[in-house]
Structure formats: structure tokens, C-alpha cells
N, C-alpha and C positions, 0 to 999 in steps of 0.2 A: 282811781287808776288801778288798772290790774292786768299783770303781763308776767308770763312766765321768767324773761330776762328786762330788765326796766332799765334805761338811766334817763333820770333826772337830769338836768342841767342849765344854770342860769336863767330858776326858774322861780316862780312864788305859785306857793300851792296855800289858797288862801280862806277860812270861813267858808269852809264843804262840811257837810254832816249824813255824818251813813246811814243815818234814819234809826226807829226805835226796832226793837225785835218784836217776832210775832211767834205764833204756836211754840211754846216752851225754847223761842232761838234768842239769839243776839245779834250785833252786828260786831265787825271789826274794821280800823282803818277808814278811820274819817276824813281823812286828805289823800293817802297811799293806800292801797290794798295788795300787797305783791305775793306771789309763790312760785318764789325764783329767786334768785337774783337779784339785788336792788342795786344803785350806785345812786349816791344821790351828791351832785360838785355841785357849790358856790349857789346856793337853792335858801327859799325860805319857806318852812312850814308852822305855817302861824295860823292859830285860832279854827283851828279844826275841831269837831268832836264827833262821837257815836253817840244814841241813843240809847235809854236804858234798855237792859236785855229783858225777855219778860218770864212771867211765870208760868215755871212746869207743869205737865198734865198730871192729875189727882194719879196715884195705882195700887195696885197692891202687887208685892206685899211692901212696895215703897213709893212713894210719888217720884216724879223725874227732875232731873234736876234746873233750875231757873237757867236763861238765857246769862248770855255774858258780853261787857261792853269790853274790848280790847284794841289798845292802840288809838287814842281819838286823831294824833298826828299821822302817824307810820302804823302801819300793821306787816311785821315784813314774816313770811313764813320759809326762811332758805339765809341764803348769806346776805347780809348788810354790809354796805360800805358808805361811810357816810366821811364828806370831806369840805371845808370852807361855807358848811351851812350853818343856818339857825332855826332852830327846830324849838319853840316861844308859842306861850299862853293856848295848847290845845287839851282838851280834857277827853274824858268816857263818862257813859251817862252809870247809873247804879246798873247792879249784875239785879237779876230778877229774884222773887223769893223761889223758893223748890216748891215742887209741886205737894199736895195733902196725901198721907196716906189715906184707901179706902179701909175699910171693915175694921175688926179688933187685931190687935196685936200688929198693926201696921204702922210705919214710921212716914214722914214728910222727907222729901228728897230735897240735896242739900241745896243753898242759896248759889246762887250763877256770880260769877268772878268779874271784878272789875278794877280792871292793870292796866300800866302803860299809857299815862296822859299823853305824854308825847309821843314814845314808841315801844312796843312790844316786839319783840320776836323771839321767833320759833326756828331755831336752826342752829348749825356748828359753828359760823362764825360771826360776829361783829366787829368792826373796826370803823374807830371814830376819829379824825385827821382835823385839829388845826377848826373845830367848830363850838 
């Protein structure tokens, strides 16, 4: 799912997967994908995941950096508000390695991030009620 302003409610969001990443990306939000707004009442987010993020492209005078798995349950990028749920057994797959540097004197770009089994977010506020 993904919507600028979202709510959930008296819902099961159940064994969804974001898929793996491709060209040096990742995915996020293996159940939820929001950027906005979330509200999530009296809901269950169970057994979700992303895929691993994959590897960055070779560069100079650095490689780029690997794909990244975030959020396998929730990925929320704004305010969260989460109340009377259960948010149980979702994961992220590995972040990807970084890409190779080319020529001399060049470095490998770092490894891609992998956070947030259940939920990750990105924003000013979280609030969790009663879950």
C-alpha cells in the first residue's frame, strides 16, 4: 500500500513481499509503503518482508553504494500513528554490498542498510497506543 495520507483499520496486512532490489536499489515496506501520514487502529501486520537490496555500480573514484532493505512490516516516511495493533514475525532481506571502485587509488562504495523488521520510519513523529 501506498498513499500520501493512509489509515489502516480492522485490518490484517498479511505474507506481502516488496520484492528484491535491482540496478544498485532496494525495496521498502513489505506490508505498508506510506509518505504521509499513516494511522494504523486495531490492524495486524504479520509476516511481511522486503527483499535484499542489491549491489552498487562499480565507479571511480568510488563505487556506489548497495541497495537497502527497509521496513519488511511498515515503511512509513511522514507521521506514524499506530494504536491496538500487532505488528509480529515480519523481516528485511540483507542491504546489498557497495559497488567496486574502478582504477588505482579508488575505494568500493559502502554496503546498503538493512533496518526495521517490523517498522522503519522516516519522519517527526511516532506514536504507539495500547499495541
Amino acid at each position: 500500500m501506498s498513499a500520501e495520507n493512509l489509515t489502516v483499520a480492522d485490518t490484517r496486512i498479511v505474507a506481502n513481499f516488496s520484492g528484491a532490489g535491482f540496478l544498485g536499489a532496494g525495496f521498502a515496506g513489505g506490508g505498508i509503503y506510506s509518505e504521509g501520514t499513516l494511522t494504523i487502529e486495531n490492524s495486524v501486520i504479520q509476516a511481511n518482508a522486503t527483499g535484499n537490496g542489491t549491489t552498487g555500480f562499480p565507479g571511480s573514484p568510488a563505487g556506489s553504494p548497495g541497495g537497502s532493505s527497509l521496513g519488511g512490516g511498515i515503511f512509513a516516511n511522514g507521521t506514524l500513528t499506530i494504536s491496538g495493533s500487532m505488528i509480529l514475525g515480519n523481516s528485511t532481506g540483507d542491504g546489498g554490498n557497495g559497488g567496486q571502485g574502478q582504477g588505482v587509488g579508488t575505494i568500493g562504495g559502502p554496503g546498503g542498510t538493512s533496518a526495521g523488521g517490523g517498522v522503519y520510519v522516516i519522519g517527526p513523529t511516532t506514536i504507539i497506543l495500547n499495541s
